[in-house]
C-alpha positions, 0 to 999 in steps of 0.5 A: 500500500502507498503511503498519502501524503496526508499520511507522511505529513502527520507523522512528521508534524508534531516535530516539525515547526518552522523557524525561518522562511524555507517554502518559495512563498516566504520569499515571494507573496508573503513578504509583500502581503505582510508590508500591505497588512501594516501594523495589526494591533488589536486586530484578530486574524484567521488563519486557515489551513495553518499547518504548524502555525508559522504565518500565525507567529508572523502575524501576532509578531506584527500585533494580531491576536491569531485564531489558528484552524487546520483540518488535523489537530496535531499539525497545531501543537508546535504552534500553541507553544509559541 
């Protein structure tokens, strides 16, 4: 049987949290949507499909009160820890 990568993700999540840009999108998209969003004091944020919760951190580091929603629980844990 195959493995999903569904599968392969889980298994590797709860030791896996990111620390710095590594996916092409840290580097092209996501640094400008960051600029335009500006100062979020205050603010709460939404952020769907989280994964571990790095774009989270980045944005309560800018002020906002994150809510952190993903399909699977245990891609959460390393994010609760930040």
């Amino acid at each position: 049987m195959t493995e999903t990568t569904e599968h392969i993700y889980d298994r590797a999540a709860s030791s896996w949290a990111r620390t710095g840009p590594i996916l092409l999108s840290d580097h092209t998209a996501r640094p400008f949507v960051l600029e335009a969003a500006g100062c979020l004091d205050g603010l709460r944020v939404l952020d769907l499909g989280c994964g571990e919760g790095y774009v989270a951190r980045q944005l309560a580091a800018r002020g906002a009160g994150a809510i952190l929603a993903d399909r699977k629980s245990t891609r959460l844990n390393s994010s609760h820890a930040n």
